[in-house]
C-alpha positions as CSV (number, residue, x, y, z in Angstrom):
1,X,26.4,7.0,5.3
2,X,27.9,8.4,2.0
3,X,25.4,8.5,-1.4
4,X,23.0,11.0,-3.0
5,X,19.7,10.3,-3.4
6,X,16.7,11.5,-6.1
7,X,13.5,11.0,-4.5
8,X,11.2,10.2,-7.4
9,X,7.7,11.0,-5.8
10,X,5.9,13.6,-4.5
11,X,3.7,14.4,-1.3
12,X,4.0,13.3,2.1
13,X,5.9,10.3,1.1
14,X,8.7,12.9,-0.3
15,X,8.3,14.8,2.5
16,X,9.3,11.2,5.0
17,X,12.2,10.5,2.5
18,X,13.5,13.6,2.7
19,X,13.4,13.9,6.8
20,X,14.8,9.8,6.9
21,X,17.6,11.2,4.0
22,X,18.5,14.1,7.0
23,X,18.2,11.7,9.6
24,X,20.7,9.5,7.9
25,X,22.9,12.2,7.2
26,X,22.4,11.9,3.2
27,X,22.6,14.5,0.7
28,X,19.0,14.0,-1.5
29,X,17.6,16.2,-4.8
30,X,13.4,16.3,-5.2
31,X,11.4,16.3,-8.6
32,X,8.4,18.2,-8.8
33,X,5.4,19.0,-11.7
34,X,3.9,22.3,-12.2
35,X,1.1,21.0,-10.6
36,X,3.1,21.0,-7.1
37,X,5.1,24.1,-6.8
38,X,3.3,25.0,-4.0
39,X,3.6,21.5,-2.0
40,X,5.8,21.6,0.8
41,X,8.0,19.0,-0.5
42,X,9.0,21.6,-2.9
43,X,9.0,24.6,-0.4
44,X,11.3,23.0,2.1
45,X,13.9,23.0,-0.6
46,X,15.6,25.1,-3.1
47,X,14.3,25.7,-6.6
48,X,16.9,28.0,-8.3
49,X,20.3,29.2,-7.8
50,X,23.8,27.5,-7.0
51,X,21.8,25.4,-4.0
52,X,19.2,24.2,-6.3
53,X,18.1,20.8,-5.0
54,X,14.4,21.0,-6.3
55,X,14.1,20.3,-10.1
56,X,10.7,20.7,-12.4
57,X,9.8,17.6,-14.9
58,X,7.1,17.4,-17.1
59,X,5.7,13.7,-15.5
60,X,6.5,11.8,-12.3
61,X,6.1,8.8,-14.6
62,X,8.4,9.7,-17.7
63,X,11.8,7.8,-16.9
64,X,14.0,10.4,-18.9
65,X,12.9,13.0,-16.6
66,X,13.9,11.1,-13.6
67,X,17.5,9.9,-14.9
68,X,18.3,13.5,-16.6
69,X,18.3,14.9,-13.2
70,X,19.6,12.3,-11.1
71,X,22.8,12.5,-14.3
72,X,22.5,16.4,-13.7
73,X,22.4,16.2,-9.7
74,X,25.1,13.6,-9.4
75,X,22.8,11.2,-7.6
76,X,24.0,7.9,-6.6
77,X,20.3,6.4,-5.8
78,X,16.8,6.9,-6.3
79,X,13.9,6.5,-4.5
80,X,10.8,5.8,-6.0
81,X,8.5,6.1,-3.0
82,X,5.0,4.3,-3.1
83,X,3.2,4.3,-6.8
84,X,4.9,5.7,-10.1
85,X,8.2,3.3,-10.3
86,X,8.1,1.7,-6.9
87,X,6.5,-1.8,-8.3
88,X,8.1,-1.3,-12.1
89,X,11.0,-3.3,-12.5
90,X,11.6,-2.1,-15.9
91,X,12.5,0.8,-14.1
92,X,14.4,-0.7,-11.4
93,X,16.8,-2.8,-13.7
94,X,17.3,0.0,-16.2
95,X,18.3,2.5,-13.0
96,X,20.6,-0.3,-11.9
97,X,22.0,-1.5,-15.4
98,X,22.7,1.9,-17.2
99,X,26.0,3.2,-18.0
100,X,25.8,5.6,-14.8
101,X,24.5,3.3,-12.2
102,X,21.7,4.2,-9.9
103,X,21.0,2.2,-6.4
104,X,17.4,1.3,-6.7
105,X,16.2,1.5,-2.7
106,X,14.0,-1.6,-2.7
107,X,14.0,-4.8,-3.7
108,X,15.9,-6.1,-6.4
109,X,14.3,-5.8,-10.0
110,X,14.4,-9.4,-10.4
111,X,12.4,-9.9,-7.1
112,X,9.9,-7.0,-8.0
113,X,9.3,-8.5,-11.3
114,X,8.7,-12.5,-9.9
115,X,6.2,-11.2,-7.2
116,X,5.2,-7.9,-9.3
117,X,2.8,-11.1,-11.5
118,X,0.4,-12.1,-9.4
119,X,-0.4,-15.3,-11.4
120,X,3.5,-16.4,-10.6
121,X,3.3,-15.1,-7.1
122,X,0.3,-17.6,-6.5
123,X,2.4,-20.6,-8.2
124,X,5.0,-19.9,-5.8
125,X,2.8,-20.0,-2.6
126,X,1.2,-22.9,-3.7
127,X,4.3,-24.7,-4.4
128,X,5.4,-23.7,-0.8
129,X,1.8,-24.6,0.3
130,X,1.0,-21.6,1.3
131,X,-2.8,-21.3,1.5
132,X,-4.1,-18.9,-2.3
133,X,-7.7,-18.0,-2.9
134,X,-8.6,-21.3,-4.7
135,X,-8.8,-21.2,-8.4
136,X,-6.4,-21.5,-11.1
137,X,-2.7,-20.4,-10.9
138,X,-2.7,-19.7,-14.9
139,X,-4.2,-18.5,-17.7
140,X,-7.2,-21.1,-19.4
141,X,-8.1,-20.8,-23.2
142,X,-10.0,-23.8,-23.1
143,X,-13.5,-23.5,-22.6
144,X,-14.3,-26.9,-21.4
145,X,-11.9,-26.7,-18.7
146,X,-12.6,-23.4,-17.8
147,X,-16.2,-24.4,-17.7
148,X,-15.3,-28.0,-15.4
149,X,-13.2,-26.1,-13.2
150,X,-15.6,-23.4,-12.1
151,X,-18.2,-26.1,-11.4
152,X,-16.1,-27.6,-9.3
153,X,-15.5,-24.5,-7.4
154,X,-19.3,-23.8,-6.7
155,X,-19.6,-27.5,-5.6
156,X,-17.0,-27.0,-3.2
157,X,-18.6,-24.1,-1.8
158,X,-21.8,-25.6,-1.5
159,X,-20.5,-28.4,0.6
160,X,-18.6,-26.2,2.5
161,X,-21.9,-24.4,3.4
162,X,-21.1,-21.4,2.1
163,X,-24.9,-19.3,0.8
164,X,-24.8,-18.1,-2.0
165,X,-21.3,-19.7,-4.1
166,X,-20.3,-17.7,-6.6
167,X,-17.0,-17.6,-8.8
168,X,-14.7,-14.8,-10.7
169,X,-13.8,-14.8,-14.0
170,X,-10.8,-12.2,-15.0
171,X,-9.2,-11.4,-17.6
172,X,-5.6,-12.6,-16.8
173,X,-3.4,-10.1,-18.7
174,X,-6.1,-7.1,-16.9
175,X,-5.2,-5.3,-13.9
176,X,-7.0,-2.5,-11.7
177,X,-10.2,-4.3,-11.9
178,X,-11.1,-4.3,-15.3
179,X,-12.0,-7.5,-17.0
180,X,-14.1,-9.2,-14.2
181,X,-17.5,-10.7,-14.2
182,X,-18.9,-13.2,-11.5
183,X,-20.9,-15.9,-11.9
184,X,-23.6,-17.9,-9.7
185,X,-24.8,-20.2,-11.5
186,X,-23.1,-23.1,-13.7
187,X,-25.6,-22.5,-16.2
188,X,-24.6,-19.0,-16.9
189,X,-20.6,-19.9,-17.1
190,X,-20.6,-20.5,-21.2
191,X,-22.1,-17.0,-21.9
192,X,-20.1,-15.2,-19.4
193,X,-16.6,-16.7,-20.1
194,X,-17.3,-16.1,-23.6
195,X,-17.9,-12.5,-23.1
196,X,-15.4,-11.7,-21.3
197,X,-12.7,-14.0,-23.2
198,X,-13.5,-11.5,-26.0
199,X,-13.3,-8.1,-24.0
200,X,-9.9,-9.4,-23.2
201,X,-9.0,-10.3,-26.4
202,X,-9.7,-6.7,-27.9
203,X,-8.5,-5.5,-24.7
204,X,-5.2,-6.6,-23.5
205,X,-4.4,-8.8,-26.6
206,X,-4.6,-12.3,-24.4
207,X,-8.0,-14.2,-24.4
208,X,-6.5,-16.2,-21.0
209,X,-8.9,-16.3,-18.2
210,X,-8.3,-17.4,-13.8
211,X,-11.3,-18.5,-12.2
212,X,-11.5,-17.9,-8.5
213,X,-13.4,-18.3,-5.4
214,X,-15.3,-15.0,-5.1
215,X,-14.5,-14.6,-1.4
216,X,-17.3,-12.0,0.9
217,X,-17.2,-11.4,4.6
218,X,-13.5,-11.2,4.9
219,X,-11.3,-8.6,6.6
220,X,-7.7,-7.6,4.4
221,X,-4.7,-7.6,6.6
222,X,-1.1,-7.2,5.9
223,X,2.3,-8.7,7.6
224,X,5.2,-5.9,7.4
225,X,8.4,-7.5,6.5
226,X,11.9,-5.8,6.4
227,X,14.7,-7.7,4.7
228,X,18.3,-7.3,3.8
229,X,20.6,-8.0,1.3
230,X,22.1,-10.0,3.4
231,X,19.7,-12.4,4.2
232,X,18.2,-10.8,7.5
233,X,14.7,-11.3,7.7
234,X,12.4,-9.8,10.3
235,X,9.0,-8.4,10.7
236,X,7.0,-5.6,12.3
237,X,3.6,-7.3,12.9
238,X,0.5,-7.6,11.1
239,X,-2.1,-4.6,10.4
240,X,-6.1,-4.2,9.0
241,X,-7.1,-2.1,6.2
242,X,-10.4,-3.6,5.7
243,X,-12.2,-0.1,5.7
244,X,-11.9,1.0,1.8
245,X,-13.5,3.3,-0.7
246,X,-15.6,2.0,-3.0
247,X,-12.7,2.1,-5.2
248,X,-10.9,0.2,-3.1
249,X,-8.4,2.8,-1.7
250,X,-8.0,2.4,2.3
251,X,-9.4,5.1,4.3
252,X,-8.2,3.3,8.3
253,X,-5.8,0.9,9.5
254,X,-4.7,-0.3,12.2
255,X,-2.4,-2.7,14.0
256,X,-2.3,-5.0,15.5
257,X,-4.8,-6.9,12.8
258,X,-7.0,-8.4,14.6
259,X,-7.8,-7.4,18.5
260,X,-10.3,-9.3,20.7
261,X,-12.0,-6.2,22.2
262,X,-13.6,-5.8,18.5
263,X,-15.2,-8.6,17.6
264,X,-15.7,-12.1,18.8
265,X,-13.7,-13.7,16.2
266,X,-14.5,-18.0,15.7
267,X,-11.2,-18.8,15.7
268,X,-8.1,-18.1,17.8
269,X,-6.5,-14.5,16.3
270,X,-3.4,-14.4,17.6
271,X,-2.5,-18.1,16.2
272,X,-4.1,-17.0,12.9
273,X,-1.8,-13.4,13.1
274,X,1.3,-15.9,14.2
275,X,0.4,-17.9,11.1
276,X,0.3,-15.5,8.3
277,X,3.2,-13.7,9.9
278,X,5.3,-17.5,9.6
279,X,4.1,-17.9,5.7
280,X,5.1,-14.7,5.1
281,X,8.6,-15.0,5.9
282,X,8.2,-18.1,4.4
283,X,7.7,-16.8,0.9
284,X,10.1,-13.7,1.7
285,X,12.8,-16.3,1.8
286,X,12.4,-18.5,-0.9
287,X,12.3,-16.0,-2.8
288,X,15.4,-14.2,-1.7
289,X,13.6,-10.5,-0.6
290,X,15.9,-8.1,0.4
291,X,14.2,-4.7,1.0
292,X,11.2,-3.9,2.5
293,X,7.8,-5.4,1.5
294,X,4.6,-5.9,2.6
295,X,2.3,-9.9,2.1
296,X,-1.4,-8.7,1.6
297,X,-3.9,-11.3,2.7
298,X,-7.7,-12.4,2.8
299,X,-8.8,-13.7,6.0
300,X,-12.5,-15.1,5.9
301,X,-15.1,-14.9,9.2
302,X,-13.8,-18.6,10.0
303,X,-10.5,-17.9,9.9
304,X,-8.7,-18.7,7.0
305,X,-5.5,-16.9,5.1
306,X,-5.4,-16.5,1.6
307,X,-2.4,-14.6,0.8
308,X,-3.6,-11.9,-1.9
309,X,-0.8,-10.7,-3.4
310,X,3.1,-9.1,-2.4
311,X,3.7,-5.2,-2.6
312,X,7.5,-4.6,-3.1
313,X,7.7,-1.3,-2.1
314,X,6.9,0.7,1.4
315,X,3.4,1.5,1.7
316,X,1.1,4.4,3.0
317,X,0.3,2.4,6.2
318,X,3.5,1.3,7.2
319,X,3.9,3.6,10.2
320,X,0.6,2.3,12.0
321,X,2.9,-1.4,12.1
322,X,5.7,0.9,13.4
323,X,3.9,2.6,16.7
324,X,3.1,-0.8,17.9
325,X,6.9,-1.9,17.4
326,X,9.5,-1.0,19.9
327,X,13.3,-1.5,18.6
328,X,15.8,0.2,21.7
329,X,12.5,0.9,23.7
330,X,11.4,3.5,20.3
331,X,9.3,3.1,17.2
332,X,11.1,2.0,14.4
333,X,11.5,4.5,11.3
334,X,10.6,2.2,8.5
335,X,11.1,4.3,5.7
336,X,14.5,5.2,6.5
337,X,15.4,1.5,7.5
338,X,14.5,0.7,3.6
339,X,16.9,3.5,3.0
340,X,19.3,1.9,5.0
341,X,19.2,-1.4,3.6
342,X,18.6,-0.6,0.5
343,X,22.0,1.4,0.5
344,X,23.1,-2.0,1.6
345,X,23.9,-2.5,5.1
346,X,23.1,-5.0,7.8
347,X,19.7,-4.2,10.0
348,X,21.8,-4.2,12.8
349,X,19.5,-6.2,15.2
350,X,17.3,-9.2,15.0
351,X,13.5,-10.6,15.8
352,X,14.0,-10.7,19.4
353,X,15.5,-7.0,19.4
354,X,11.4,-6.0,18.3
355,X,8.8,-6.2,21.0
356,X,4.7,-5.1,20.1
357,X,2.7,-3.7,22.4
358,X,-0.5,-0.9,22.0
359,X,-2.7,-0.5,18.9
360,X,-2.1,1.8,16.3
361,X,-4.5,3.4,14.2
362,X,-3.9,5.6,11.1
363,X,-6.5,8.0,9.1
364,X,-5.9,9.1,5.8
365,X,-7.9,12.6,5.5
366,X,-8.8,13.0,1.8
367,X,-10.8,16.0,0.2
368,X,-13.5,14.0,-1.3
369,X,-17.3,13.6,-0.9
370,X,-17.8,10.0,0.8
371,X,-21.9,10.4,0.3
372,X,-21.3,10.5,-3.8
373,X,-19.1,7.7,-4.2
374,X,-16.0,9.2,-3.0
375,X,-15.8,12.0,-5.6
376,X,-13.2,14.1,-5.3
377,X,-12.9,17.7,-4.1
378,X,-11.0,20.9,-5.5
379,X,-10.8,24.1,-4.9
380,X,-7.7,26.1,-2.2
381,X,-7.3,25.1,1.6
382,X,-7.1,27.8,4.0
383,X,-7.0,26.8,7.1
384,X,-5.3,23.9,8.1
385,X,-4.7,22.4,12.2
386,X,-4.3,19.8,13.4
387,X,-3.7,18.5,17.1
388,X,-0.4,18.1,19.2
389,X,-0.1,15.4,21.1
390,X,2.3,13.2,22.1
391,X,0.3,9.7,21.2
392,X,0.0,11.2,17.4
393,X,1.9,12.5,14.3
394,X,0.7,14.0,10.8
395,X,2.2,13.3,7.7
396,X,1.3,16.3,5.0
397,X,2.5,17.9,1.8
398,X,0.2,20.7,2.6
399,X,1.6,23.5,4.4
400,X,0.1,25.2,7.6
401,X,0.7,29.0,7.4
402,X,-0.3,29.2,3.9
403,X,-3.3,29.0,1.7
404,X,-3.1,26.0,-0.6
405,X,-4.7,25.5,-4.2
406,X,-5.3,21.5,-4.2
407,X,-4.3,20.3,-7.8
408,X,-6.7,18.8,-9.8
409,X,-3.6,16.5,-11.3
410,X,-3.6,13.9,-8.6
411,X,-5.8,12.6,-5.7
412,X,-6.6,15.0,-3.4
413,X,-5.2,13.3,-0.3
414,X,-4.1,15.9,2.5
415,X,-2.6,14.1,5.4
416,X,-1.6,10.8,7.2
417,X,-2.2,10.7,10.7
418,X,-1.0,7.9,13.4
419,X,-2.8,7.4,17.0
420,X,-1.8,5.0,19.1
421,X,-2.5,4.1,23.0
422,X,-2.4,1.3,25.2
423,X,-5.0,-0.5,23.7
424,X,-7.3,-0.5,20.6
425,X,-10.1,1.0,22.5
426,X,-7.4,3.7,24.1
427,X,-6.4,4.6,19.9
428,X,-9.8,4.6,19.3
429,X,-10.5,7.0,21.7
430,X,-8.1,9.1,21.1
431,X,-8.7,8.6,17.3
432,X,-11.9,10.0,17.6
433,X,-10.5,13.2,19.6
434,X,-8.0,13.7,16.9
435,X,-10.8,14.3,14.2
436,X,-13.0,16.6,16.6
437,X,-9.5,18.9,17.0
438,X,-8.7,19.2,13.6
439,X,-9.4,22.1,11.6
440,X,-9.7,22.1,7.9
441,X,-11.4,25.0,6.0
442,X,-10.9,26.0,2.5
443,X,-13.5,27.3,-0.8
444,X,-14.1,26.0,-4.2
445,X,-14.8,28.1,-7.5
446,X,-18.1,28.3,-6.4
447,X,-17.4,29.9,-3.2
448,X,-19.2,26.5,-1.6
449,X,-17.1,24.8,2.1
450,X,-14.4,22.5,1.5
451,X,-15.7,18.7,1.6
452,X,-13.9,16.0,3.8
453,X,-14.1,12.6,4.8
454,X,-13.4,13.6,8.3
455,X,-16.7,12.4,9.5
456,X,-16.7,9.4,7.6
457,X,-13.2,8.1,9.3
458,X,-14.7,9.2,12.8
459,X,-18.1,6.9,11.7
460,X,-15.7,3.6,10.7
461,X,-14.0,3.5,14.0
462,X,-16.4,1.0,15.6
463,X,-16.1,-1.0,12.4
464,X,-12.5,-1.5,13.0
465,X,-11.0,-5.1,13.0
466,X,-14.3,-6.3,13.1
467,X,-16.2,-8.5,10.3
């Protein structure tokens, strides 16, 4: 393959571009902060002199950073990993639209930005009659609708026998959880919508409200999709990332999403997984997606989908959904196959080429205090092992054979790491032998043991899949 690519991230998700970039024989330059000199995405490459393929910027998230040195480098693409740019399309159209044309490697901007609003996303699906969390599908200003429609929605819980109906009311122009109050009782609605039709009025400058379902005892799956520019369309199975933080960051996944030796599920799993898979696709067609993507979905304790919302970018977990794929009897590289056809070539093989066998399972180790809401911990890692086995790999940023001062600048996430076996009690197993082998030691300022949620992934293994 001929191209240059500016990978414009950091962390382990540099560190996988850059080995897919090798892999596909591609030249590539890194950006890095301050922050991160001492990350190994930086150390594995050249910082000064006539070699220099490393290059300082003030911010990950300042644009004229990123195109100044993909200009300066000679870059023909960029890669904008998983958060920063990956979901912004203002940034994918200018990359692609500017006088020196960059190769954005995901979708195209004008898909990112149609499934980027959720509101429009959910339109969509419902037009295709693909099953949404029900509620509106745009923004109300009227209170007497808003007020007929949420009554509506508790009714239709209560028939349904649901304990306990309650509905959401968001701001619809908020995002990351701000702007959203639930209600219980009909009687309360006025006051509440009120309330919060003002917040987001001062807030985000748009007083429109949706008012959804609030949904409970559900697990959060995801179907794996990778797509071409050339119409191709194929996916990689379904995983779970139910297990969250209280800030709703995942902590485990694994794949396949649902597995019988977990829980005894009331309804028939692999139909459901067969059936989100199919709407999926579904979606991914009409709307033309041509890179790699993922369909996030709510399934509820009886079995229903509600697809959540799309992610047009690669994710953290998209390796567990590659170490239950086999493409030419080996696991599938996902990251560089969005490299690949995002550079614009064919995938090269089709749904029948993919078989799925074993369970997967990955652990994202974080330095952080699970016992005090997940705060986070700082202070230098100095010791650093991990296992080697042939059913695992770990994806780091930190190095081994040095000493390394976690920055306070970003979340202090250390490593990715994938188990898999024959079955989900085999990955389990061997998930739990993973953690006892790893070694992680390290000091704050005050001299006090490094904190991790080692024990808290090793705890939420018999949760897994399960409701």
């Amino acid at each position: 393959m001929e191209g240059k690519v500016l990978i414009a991230n950091r962390g382990e998700i540099a560190v996988r571009i850059m080995n897919a970039c090798r892999d596909l024989g591609l030249d590539y330059a890194v950006v890095y902060t301050d922050a991160d000199k001492n990350s190994e995405h930086v150390q594995r490459n050249i910082t000064e002199g006539g070699k220099q393929n490393a290059w300082r910027i003030t911010s990950y998230t300042d644009p004229n950073d990123i195109f100044a040195v993909a200009d300066h480098t000679g870059c023909t693409a960029v890669h904008p990993g998983y958060g920063f740019f990956s979901e912004d399309y203002r940034f994918a159209r200018r990359a692609t639209t500017r006088d020196r044309a960059l190769t954005f490697i995901g979708p195209n901007w004008q898909v990112i930005r149609g499934l980027g609003d959720k509101i429009n996303t959910k339109k969509i699906a419902n037009k295709l009659e693909i099953p949404t969390i029900p509620g509106t599908d745009a923004p109300i200003y009227n209170e007497m609708e808003a007020e007929e429609i949420a009554a509506r929605l508790l009714d239709d819980q209560e028939a349904s026998g649901i304990e306990n109906p309650s509905i959401l009311i968001k701001a619809a122009a908020g995002g990351g959880g701000m702007g959203i109050e639930e209600v219980t009782e009909i009687e309360q609605f006025r006051r509440v919508y009120r309330q919060l039709q003002n917040y987001a009025k001062r807030q985000f400058g748009d007083g429109g409200v949706l008012i959804e379902q609030c949904l409970r005892d559900y697990n959060h799956l995801e179907v794996q999709l990778v797509c071409s520019q050339h119409g191709e369309r194929i996916h990689f199975g379904s995983r779970n990332c139910t297990i969250q933080s209280t800030g709703r960051q995942k902590r485990v996944e694994a794949a396949p999403g649902f597995d019988q030796s977990c829980f005894e599920y009331d309804f028939d799993e692999k139909k459901l997984l067969d059936q989100i898979v199919d709407y999926s696709l579904k979606l991914a067609a009409h709307v033309d997606y041509d890179n790699v993507g993922t369909w996030e979905w709510i399934i509820s304790r009886t079995g229903q989908p509600y697809l959540l919302e799309v992610n047009t970018r690669i994710q953290v977990e998209n390796d567990v959904s590659a170490r239950i794929s086999y493409l030419n009897g080996k696991h599938p590289n996902l990251i560089r196959e969005q490299i690949r056809l995002g550079l614009g070539e064919k995938t090269g093989y089709s749904q029948s080429d993919i078989t799925f066998r074993g369970a997967s399972i990955e652990l994202r180790i974080v330095a952080e205090d699970t016992r005090r809401g997940f705060a986070p911990w700082i202070g230098t890692i100095t010791e650093f092992a991990f296992p080697d086995h042939d059913w695992c790999v770990v994806y780091s940023h930190v190095p081994f054979e040095r000493s390394y001062p976690i920055p306070s600048d970003f979340d202090p996430n250390l490593a990715l790491a994938l188990v898999w076996g024959e079955d989900m009690d085999d990955a389990k197993a061997k998930a739990a032998r993973f953690l006892d082998e790893t070694i992680i030691r390290g000091r704050d300022s005050n001299n006090e043991p490094i904190i991790t949620n080692l024990e808290y992934l090793k705890n939420n293994l018999d949760r897994l899949l399960a409701f």
